[in-house]
N, C-alpha and C positions, 0 to 999 in steps of 0.2 A: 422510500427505500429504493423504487425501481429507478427516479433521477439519479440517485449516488452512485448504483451501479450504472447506470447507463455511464456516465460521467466516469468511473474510474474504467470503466470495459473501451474507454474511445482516446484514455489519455496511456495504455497500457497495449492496446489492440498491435500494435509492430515494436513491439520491445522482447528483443532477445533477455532467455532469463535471466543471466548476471544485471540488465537493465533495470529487472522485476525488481529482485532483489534490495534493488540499491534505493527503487520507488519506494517502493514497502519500508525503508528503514529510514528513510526522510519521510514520510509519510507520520510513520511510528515519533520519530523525535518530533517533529513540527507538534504534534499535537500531546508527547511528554507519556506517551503510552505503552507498556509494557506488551510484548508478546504473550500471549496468553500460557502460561506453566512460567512466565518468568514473574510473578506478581512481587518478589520481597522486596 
């Protein structure tokens, strides 16, 4: 668990939020996962 965060805390570390965002939502597709309250 602390590799994974290490690893997303160093590929996110200098990204402005809109950047965040847009990680988090390729992140989300690459791996075919719902946000968590969006499970239908």
């Amino acid at each position: 668990m602390r590799d994974i965060r290490d690893k997303i805390s160093s590929e996110t570390q200098n990204m402005t939020f809109e950047e965040l965002k847009a990680y988090i939502k390729q992140k989300l597709a690459d791996n075919q996962t719902k946000p968590v309250g969006q499970m239908q």
